[in-house]
FISE-327474 format. One record per residue (C-alpha): residue number from 1; residue in three letters; x, y, z. Coordinates in steps of 0.02 Angstrom, whole numbers, plus 32768, in hexadecimal, padded with zeros to 4 digits. Example, Ala and Ser with C-alpha at 12.3 -4.5 7.8 and 13.67 -1.06 7.14 Angstrom:
BEGIN
pos_code_u_v_w
1_ala_8267_7F1F_8186
2_ser_82AC_7FCB_8165
END
This chain:
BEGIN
pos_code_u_v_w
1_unk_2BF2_DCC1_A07D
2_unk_2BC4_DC43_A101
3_unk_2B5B_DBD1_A082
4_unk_2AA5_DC16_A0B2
5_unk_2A41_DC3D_A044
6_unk_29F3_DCF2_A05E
7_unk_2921_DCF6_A05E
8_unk_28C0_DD61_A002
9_unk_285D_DE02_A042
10_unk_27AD_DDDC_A023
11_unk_2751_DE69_9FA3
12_unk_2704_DEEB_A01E
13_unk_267C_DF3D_9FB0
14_unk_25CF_DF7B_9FC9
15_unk_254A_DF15_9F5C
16_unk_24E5_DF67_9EE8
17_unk_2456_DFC8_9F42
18_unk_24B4_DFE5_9FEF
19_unk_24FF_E096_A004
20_unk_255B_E0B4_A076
21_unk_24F5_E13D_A0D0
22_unk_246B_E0D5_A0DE
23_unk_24F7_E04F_A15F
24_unk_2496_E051_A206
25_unk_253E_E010_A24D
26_unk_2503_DFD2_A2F7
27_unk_2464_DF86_A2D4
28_unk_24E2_DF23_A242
29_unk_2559_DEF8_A2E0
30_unk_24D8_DEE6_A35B
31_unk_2474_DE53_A2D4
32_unk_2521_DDF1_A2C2
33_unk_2532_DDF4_A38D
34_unk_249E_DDB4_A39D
35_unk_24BA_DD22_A327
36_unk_2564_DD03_A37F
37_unk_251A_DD11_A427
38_unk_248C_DC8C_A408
39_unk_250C_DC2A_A3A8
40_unk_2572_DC26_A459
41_unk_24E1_DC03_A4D1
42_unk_24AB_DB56_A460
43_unk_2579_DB31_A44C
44_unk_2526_DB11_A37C
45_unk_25D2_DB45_A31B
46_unk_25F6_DAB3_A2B5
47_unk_259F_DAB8_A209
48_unk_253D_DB53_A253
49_unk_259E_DBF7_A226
50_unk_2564_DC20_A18C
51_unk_24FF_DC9E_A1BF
52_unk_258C_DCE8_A229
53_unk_261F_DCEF_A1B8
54_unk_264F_DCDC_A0F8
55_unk_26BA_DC68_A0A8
56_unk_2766_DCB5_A0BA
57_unk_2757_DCE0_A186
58_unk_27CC_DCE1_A230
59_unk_27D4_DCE6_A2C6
60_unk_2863_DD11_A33D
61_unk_2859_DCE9_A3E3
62_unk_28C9_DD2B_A46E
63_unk_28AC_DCBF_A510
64_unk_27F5_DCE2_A503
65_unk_279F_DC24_A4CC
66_unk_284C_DBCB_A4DE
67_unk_28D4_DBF1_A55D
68_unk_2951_DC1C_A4C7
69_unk_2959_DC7A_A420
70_unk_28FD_DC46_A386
71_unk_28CF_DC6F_A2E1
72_unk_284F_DC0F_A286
73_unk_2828_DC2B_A1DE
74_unk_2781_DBDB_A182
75_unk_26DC_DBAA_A1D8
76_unk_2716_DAFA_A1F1
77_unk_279A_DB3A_A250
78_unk_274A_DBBA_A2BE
79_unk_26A6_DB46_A2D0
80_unk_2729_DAB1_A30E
81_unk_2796_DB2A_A383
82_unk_26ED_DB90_A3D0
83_unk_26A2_DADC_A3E4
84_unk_2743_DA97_A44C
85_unk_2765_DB3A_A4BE
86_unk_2784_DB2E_A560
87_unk_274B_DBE0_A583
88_unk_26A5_DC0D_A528
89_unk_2661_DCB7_A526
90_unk_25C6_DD09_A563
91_unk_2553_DDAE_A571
92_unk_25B3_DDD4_A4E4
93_unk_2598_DEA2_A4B9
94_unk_25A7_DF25_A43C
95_unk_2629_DFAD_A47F
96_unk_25CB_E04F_A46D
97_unk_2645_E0D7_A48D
98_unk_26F2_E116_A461
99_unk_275D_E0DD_A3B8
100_unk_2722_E046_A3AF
101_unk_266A_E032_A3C3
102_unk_2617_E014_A303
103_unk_2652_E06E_A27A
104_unk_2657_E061_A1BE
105_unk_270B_E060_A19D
106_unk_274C_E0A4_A0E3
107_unk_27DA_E09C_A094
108_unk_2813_E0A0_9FE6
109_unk_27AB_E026_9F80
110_unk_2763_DFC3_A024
111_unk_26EB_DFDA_A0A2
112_unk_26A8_DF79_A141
113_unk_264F_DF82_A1D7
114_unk_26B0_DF7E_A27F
115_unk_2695_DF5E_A331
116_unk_26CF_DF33_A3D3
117_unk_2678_DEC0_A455
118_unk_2693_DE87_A501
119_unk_266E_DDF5_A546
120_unk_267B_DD7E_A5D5
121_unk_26C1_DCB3_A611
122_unk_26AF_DC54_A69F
123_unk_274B_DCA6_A6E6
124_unk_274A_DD6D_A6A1
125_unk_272F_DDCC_A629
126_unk_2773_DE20_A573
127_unk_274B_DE77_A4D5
128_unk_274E_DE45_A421
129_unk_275A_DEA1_A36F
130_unk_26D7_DE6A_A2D9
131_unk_2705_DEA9_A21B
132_unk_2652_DE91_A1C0
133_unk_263F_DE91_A0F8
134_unk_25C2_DEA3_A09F
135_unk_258C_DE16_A037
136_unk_24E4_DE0D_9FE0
137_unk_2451_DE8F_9FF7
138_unk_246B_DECE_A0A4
139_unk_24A2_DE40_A0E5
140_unk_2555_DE56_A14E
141_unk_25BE_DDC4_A175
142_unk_2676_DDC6_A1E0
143_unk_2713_DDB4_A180
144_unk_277E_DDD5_A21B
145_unk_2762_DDB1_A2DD
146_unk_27B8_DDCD_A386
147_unk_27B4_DDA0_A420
148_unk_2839_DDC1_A4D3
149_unk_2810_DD94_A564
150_unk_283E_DE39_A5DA
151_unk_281A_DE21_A699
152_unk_280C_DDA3_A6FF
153_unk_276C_DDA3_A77A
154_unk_27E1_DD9E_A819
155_unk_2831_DE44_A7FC
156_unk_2796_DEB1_A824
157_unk_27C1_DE6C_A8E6
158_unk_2876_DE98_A8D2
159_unk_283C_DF44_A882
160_unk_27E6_DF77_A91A
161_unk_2849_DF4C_A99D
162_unk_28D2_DFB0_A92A
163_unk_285E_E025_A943
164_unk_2839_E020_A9F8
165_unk_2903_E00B_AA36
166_unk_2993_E091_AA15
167_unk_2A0D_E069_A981
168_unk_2AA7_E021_A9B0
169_unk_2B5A_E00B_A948
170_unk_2BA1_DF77_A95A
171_unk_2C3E_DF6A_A9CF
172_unk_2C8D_DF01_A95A
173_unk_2CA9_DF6A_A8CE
174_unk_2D46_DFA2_A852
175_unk_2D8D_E005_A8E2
176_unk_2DB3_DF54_A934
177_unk_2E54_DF10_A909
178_unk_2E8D_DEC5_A99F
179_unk_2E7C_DE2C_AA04
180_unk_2DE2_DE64_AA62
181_unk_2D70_DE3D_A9DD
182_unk_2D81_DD89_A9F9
183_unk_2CF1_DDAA_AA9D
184_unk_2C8E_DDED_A9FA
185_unk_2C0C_DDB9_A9B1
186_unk_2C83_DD6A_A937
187_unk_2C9C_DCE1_A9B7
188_unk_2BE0_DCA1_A9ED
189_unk_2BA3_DBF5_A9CF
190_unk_2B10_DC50_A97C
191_unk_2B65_DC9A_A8EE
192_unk_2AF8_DC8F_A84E
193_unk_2B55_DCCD_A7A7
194_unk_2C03_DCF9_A7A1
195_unk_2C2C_DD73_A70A
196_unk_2CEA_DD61_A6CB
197_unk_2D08_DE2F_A67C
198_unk_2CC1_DEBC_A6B9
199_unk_2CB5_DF2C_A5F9
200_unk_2C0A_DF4D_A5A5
201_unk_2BDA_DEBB_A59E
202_unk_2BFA_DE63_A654
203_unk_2BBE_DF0D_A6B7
204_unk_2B1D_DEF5_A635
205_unk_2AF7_DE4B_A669
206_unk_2B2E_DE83_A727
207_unk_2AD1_DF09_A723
208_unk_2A21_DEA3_A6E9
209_unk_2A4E_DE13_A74C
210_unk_2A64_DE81_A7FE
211_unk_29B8_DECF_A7C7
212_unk_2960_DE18_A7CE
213_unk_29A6_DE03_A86A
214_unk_2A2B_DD78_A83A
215_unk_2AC2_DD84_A89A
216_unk_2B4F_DDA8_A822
217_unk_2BFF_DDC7_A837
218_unk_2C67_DE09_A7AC
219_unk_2D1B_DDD7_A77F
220_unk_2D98_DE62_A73E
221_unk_2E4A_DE4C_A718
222_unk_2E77_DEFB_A710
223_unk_2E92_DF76_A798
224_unk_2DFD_DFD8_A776
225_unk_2D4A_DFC1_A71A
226_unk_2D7D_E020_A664
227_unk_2E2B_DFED_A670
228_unk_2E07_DF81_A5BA
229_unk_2DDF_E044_A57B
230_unk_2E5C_E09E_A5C2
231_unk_2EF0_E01A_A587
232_unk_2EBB_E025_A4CA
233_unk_2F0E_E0A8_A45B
234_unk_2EEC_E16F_A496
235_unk_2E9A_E195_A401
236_unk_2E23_E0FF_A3FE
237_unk_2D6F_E13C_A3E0
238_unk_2CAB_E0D0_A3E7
239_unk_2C80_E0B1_A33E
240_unk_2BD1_E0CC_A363
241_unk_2B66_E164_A3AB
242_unk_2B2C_E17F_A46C
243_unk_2A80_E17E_A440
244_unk_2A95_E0C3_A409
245_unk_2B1D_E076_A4AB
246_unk_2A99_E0BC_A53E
247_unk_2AAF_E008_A5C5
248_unk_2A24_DFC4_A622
249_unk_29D2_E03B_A67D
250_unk_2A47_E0D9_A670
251_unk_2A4F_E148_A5E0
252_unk_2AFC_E1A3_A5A3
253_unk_2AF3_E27A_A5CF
254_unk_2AA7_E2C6_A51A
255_unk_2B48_E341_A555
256_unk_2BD0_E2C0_A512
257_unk_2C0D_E2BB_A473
258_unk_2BAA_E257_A3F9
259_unk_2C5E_E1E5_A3D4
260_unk_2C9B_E1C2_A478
261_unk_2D4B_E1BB_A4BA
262_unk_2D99_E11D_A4F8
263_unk_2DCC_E17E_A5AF
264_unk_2D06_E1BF_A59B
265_unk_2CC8_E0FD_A589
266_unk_2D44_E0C9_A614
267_unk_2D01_E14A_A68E
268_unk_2C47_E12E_A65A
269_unk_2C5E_E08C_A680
270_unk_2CB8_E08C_A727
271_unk_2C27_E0FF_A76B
272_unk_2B95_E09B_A725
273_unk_2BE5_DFFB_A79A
274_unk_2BD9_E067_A82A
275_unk_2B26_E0C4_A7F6
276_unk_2AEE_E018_A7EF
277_unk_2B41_DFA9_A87D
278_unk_2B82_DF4B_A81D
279_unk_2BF2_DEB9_A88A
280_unk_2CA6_DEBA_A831
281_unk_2D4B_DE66_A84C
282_unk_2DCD_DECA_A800
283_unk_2E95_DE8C_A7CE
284_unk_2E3A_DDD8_A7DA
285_unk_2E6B_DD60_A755
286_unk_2DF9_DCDE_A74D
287_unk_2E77_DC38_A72A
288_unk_2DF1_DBA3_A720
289_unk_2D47_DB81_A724
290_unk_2D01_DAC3_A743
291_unk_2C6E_DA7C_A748
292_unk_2C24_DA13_A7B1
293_unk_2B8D_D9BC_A779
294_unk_2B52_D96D_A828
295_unk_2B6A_DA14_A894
296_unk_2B2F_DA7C_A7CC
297_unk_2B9F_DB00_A80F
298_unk_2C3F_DB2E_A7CD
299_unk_2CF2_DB2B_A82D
300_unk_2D48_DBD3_A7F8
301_unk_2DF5_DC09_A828
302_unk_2E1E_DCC0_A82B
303_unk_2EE3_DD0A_A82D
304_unk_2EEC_DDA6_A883
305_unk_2F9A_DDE6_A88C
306_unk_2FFC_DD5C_A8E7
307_unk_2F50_DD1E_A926
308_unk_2EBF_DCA2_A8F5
309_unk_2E12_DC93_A910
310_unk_2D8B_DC06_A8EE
311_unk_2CDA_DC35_A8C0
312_unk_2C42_DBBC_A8B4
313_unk_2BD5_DBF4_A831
314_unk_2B33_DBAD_A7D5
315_unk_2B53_DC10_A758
316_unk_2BF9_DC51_A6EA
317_unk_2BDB_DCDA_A66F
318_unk_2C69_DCFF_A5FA
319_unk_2C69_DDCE_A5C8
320_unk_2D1D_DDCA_A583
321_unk_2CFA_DE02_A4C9
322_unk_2CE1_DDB9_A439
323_unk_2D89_DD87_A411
324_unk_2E17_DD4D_A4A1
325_unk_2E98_DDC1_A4CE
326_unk_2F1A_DD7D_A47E
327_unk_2F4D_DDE6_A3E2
328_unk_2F67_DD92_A349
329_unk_3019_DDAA_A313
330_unk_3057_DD79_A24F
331_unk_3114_DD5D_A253
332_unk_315B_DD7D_A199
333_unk_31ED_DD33_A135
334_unk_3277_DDA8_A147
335_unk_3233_DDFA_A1EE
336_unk_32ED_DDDD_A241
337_unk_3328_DE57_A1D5
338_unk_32AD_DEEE_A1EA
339_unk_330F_DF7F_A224
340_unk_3274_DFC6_A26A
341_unk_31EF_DFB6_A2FC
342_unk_317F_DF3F_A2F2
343_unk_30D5_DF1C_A35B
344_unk_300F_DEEA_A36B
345_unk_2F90_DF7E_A36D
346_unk_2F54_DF3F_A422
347_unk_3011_DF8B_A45A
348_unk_2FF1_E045_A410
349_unk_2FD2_E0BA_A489
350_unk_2FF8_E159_A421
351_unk_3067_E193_A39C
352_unk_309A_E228_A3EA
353_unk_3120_E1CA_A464
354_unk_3172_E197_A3BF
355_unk_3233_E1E2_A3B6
356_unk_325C_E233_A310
357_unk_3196_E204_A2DB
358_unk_31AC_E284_A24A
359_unk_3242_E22A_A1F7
360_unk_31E6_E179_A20D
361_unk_3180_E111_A17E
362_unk_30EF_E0C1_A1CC
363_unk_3099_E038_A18D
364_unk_2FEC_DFDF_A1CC
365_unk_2FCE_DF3F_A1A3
366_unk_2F08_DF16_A1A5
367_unk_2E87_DF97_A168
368_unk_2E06_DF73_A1E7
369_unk_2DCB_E001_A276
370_unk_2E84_DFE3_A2CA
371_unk_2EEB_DFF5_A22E
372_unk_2E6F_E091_A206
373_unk_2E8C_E0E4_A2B7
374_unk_2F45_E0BE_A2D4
375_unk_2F58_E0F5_A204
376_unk_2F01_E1A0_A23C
377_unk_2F75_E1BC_A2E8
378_unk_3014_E1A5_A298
379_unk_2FCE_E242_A20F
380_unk_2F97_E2B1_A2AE
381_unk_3048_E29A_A2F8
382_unk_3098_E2B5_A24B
383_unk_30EB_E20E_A207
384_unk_3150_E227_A172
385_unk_30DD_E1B0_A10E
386_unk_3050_E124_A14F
387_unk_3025_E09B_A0F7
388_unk_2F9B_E024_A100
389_unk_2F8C_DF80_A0B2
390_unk_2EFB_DF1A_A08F
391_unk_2EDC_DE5C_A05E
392_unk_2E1F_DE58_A052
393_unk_2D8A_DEDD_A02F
394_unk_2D4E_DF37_A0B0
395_unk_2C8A_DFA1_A0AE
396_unk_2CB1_E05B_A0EA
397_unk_2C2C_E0A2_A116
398_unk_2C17_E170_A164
399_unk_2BC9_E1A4_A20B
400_unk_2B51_E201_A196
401_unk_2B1D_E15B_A14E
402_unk_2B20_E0E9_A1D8
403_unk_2AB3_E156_A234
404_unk_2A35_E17D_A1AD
405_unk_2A20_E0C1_A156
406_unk_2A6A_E03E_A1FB
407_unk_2A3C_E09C_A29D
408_unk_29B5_E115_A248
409_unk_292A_E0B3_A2E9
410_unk_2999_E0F9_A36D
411_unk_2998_E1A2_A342
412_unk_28CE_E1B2_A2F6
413_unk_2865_E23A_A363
414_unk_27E3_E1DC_A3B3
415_unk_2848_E148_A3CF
416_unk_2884_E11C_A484
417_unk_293B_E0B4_A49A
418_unk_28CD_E01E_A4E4
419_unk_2841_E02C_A436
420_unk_28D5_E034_A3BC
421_unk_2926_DF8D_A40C
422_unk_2876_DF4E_A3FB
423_unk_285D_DF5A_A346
424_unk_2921_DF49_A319
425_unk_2916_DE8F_A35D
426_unk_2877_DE6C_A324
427_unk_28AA_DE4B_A276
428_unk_2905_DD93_A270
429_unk_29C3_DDAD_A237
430_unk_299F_DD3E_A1A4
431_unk_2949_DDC2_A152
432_unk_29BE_DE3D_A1AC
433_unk_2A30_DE08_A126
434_unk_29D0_DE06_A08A
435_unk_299A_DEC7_A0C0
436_unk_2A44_DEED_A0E5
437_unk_2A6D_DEF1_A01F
438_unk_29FB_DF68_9FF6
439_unk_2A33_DFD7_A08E
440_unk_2AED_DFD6_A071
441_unk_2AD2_DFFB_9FB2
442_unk_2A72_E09C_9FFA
443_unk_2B0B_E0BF_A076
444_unk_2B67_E0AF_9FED
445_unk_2B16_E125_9F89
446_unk_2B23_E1B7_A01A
447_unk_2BD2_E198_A02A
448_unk_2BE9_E17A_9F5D
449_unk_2C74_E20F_9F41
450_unk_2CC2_E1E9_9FD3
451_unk_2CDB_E120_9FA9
452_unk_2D0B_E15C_9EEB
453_unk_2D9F_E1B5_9F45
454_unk_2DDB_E11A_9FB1
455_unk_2DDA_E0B3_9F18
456_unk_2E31_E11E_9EBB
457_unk_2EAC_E127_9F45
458_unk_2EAD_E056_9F2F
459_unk_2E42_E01F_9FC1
460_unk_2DDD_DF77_9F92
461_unk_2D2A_DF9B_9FDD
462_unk_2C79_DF4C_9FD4
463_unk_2BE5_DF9B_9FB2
464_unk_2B5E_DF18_9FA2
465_unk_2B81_DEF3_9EF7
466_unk_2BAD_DE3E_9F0A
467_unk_2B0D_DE13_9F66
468_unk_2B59_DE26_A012
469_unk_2B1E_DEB4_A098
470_unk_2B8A_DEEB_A11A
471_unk_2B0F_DE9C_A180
472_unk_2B63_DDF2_A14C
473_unk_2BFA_DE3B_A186
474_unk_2BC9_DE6D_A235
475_unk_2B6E_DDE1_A251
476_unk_2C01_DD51_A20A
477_unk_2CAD_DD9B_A215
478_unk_2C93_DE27_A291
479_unk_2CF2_DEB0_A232
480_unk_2D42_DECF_A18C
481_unk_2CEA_DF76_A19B
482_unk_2D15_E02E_A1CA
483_unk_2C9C_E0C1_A1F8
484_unk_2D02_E159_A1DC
485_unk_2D41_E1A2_A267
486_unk_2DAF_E217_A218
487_unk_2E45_E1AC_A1AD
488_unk_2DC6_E192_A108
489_unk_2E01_E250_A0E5
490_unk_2EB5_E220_A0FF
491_unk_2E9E_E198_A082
492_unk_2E53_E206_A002
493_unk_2ED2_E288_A006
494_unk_2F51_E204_A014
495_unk_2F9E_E235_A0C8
496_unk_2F81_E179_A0D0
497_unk_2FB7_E11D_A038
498_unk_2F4F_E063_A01B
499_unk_2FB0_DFCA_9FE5
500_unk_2F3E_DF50_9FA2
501_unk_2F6A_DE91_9F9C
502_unk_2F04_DE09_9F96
503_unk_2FAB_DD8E_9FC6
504_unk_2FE0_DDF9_A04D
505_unk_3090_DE1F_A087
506_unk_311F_DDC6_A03B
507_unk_31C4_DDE2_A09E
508_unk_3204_DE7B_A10F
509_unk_32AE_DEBC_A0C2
510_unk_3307_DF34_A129
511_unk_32B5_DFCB_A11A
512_unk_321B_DF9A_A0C2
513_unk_3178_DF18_A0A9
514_unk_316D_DEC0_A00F
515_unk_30C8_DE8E_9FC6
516_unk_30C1_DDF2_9F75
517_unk_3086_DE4D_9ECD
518_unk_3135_DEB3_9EF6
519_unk_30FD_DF52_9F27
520_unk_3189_DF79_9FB4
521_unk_315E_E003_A038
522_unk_31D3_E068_A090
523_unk_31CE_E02C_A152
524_unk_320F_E071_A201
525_unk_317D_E034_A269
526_unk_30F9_DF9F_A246
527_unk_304C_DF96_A292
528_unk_2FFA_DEF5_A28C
529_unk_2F4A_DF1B_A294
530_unk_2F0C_DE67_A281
531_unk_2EAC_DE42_A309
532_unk_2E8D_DDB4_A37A
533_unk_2E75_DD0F_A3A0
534_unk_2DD3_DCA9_A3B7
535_unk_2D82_DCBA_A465
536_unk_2D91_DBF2_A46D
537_unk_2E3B_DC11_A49D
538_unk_2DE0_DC8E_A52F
539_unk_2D71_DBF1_A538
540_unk_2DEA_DB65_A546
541_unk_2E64_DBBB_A5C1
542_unk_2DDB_DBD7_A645
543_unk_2D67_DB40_A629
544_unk_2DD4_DACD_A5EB
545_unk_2DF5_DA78_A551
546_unk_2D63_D9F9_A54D
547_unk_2CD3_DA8C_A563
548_unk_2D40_DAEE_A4D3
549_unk_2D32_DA51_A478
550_unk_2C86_DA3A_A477
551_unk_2C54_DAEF_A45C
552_unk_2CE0_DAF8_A3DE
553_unk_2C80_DAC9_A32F
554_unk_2BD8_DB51_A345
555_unk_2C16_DBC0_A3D0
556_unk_2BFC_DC7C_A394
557_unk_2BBD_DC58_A2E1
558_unk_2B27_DC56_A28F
559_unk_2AAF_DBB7_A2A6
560_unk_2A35_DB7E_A23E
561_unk_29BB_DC10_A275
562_unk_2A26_DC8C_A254
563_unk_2A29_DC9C_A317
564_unk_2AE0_DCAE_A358
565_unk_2B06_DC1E_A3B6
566_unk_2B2E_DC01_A45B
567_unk_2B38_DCCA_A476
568_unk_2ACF_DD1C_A508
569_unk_2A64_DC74_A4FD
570_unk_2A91_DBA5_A538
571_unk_2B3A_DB66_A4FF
572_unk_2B09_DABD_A512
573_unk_2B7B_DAC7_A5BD
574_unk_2B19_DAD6_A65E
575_unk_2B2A_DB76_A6B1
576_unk_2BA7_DBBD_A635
577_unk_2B71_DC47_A5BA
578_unk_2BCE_DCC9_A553
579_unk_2B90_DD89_A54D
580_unk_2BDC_DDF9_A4EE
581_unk_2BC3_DE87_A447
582_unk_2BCA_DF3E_A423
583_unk_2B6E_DFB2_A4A1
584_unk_2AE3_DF90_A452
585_unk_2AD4_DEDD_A453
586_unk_2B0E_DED8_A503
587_unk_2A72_DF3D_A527
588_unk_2A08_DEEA_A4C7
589_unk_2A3A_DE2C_A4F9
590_unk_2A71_DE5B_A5AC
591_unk_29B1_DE59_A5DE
592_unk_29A2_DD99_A57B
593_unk_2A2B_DD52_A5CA
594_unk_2A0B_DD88_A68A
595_unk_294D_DD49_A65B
596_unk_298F_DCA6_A631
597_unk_29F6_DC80_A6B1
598_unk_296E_DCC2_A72A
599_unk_2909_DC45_A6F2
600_unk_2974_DBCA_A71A
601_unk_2995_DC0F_A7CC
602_unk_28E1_DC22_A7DE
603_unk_28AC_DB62_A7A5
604_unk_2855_DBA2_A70F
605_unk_28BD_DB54_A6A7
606_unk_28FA_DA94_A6CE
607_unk_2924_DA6C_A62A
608_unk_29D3_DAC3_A632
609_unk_2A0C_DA35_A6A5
610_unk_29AB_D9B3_A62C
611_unk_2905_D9AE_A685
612_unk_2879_D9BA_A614
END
């Protein structure tokens, strides 16, 4: 798919004479500590782990040693990055309570011994994740190791003096639209981080950033925080559960709906800016962002209304999405001759304003959530007939699946939000992949009668078979994937009617699309569910072309590590990062991020500025 080659998952077995009753699992975690502890305190890593791991090991490092992401995989490579880190760790610890202190974890066919640990560097402290097999006698080695990097030291003094003073909003917040707000905050000369969009993903990073005492302003362009939510399509609905999208440091009401509303995220979000403080600019479009290497502080114009504003920050953090905002729109031969309506997904609002909808053909061009959701509206609202074509496979998978096989550690009894994040990321995405096979051929298999009814019905899906997991898919294209919410059913029972073809559209006629293997379809309306542009255009039209250029080649994919590049960790440009991802990751990454550029605020780390 992306030319790496997949690694193997080691055999996890029990030799002959150990049973598995007889696993003392701390005292097994507790000896390997010890042997990593000592190995730390004489810095002996090179040529010395034997002991420690076996052949086929990693380690993954979130800005614990090294003040970015890493995965390492083989003893030369851990012994070569533990040997060169910046940070190292001490009075490393077993964790003794709660879902993560040691277990014996089994599963079908393996079995391994699993721990967290906690530990501390020069600057503050973190926790880690071990995987131990067993490998001769009783003898337990690690396969697998983590380590993040959590707190910094300084925030205990900023904890208690949050402690000590009264909680204050600040008076710069969505409510302020007007020209007032340029006596804000917005406008000192001590401004740290600006944060262009204020969804998930900027109020994450805001909200972690405001908590280590970093002064942080956040950029919106719309009217109100949630105003991204509540301008998608009425019917648009989270594609993943509550129990998984909790932000930092506020958890969403076990009252709400498991699937939440768009108007529910919108309004979740709007009050979680104000619950925590959170300094934001709203109808602010943020037009340029330069650099200045003497001052390291960025020059930042802001348009508000027929105003503009200039910021000075150290720091720009782009939260504007994955992708830009700027729909990607296929013209077709013939198009000037379509009778009908025709228009991108991001422009549905509903289907019920449509005149006459029960007399109209619908089709929906791209089979991805979108072209699922829009598909399923235009049924509710009674369409004559919706159609849905598809170019390429897509995996389906079912709530029942996805929750029982994907997000099965967010949901165990036992297991806190903060645990499950813990041992989700403690696995190195490499391998991520390779398990992701064997996972979505069990998904799969829950949801078999219900994927023999969409092909039958003629949609092209994956299941694993070809050696790809929708992991791969996640991870590389960032869709080409639906979790039901609902149209699956339509599909079936052919409410919705699949056109599959590899080639695509061929012309519009009048009243119809034309496949180019000549299947025509009936058309009075055409929804272009086919997503968006590349957020290098988001990129290139704030920073300008020559930072677009040089993020332009990695910027979002996969490096060599299988770490994603240049997301919620160094670009390569000073002072600029990119945050963004589902709830989840925003969670999850938020806490990296604001840690990094912390460190950076703080001194620990001179090396962003090329200091060594």
């Amino acid at each position: 798919m992306d030319g790496f080659t997949l690694p193997k998952i080691p055999p996890h077995i029990l030799q002959p004479g150990v049973k598995k009753e007889d696993i003392n699992a701390e005292a097994v975690i507790e000896a390997w500590i010890s042997k990593l502890r000592q190995a730390f305190e004489t810095k002996s890593f090179i040529g010395n782990l034997d002991d420690l791991f076996i052949d086929d090991c990693w380690w993954r490092d979130i800005v614990g040693l090294h003040w970015n992401f890493s995965s390492k995989h083989g003893k030369e490579d851990i012994a070569n990055y533990l040997s060169s880190a910046p940070n190292t760790l001490s009075e490393l610890e077993c964790s003794r309570s709660g879902g993560i202190k040691p277990f014996v974890i089994e599963v079908p066919g393996m079995i391994w011994v699993q721990s967290a640990f906690t530990f501390k560097t020069a600057f503050g402290s973190g926790t880690g994740l071990v995987k131990l097999l067993n490998v001769e006698g009783n003898e337990w080695k690690a396969w697998t190791v983590f380590t993040q990097l959590e707190k910094f030291d300084f925030q205990k003094d900023i904890e208690v003096k949050r402690q000590q003073h009264p909680a204050t909003l600040s008076k710069n917040n969505s409510s302020s639209q007007g020209p007032a707000t340029q006596e804000s905050s917005a406008s000192r000369d001590d401004l740290q981080v600006l944060i262009v969009g204020a969804g998930q993903a900027g109020l994450s990073i805001g909200a972690r950033l405001h908590h280590m005492g970093i002064k942080t302003v956040i950029a919106e362009r719309h009217a109100r925080v949630g105003d991204v939510w509540r301008k998608r399509y009425l019917s648009v609905r989270l594609n993943t559960p509550t129990y998984t999208d909790h932000p930092p440091f506020m958890k969403i009401p076990e009252t709400w709906p498991r699937w939440l509303s768009g108007a529910q995220v919108a309004s979740f979000w709007e009050h979680y800016q104000e619950m925590m403080g959170l300094d934001v600019l709203t109808s602010a479009n943020v037009i340029s962002a330069v650099y200045n290497e003497t001052e390291r502080r960025y020059k930042v114009i802001i348009q508000r209304d027929d105003w503009t504003m200039t910021l000075y920050p150290r720091h720009v953090v782009l939260a504007t999405g994955v992708f830009s905002d700027r729909p990607i729109v296929p013209t077709f031969p013939g198009q000037e001759q379509f009778q009908g309506q025709i228009y991108h997904s991001s422009q549905h609002s509903t289907a019920q304003s449509v005149q006459n909808l029960p007399q109209k053909n619908v089709v929906v061009i791209g089979p991805g959530t979108s072209g699922h959701d829009v598909a399923q509206d235009f049924v509710n609202h009674g369409a004559k007939a919706v159609s849905l074509v598809q170019r390429s496979d897509i995996f389906f998978l079912s709530a029942e699946s996805c929750e029982a096989i994907q997000l099965f550690l967010w949901k165990m009894e036992g297991l806190t939000t903060e645990e499950a994040d813990l041992i989700g990321n403690s696995t190195p995405l490499a391998v991520i992949r390779t398990m992701s096979i064997g996972m979505t051929k069990a998904m799969a298999e829950i949801d078999k009668d219900t994927i023999v009814g969409l092909k039958k019905a003629g949609m092209i899906l994956n299941t694993g078979e070809d050696g790809f997991g929708l992991a791969d898919y996640q991870l590389i294209y960032g869709g080409r994937y639906y979790l039901d919410q609902g149209a699956s059913e339509m599909v079936v029972d052919g409410r919705i009617k699949v056109h599959s073809c590899e080639k695509g559209v061929k012309e519009l006629q009048n009243e119809a699309v034309v496949l180019e293997d000549g299947t025509q379809v009936k058309a009075d309306i055409i929804v272009l569910a086919t997503g968006y542009h590349s957020n290098a255009e988001t990129v290139e039209k704030i920073m300008g072309s020559e930072v677009a250029q040089k993020l332009s080649s990695t910027f979002g994919r996969m490096d060599s590590e299988n770490e994603r590049d240049g997301w919620w960790r160094p670009t390569g440009q000073p002072g600029f990062w990119f945050m963004t991802g589902s709830f989840m990751w925003c969670r999850q990454y938020s806490l990296a991020l604001a840690l990094q550029i912390a460190a950076v605020e703080k001194g620990f780390n001179e090396s962003h500025y090329g200091k060594k």
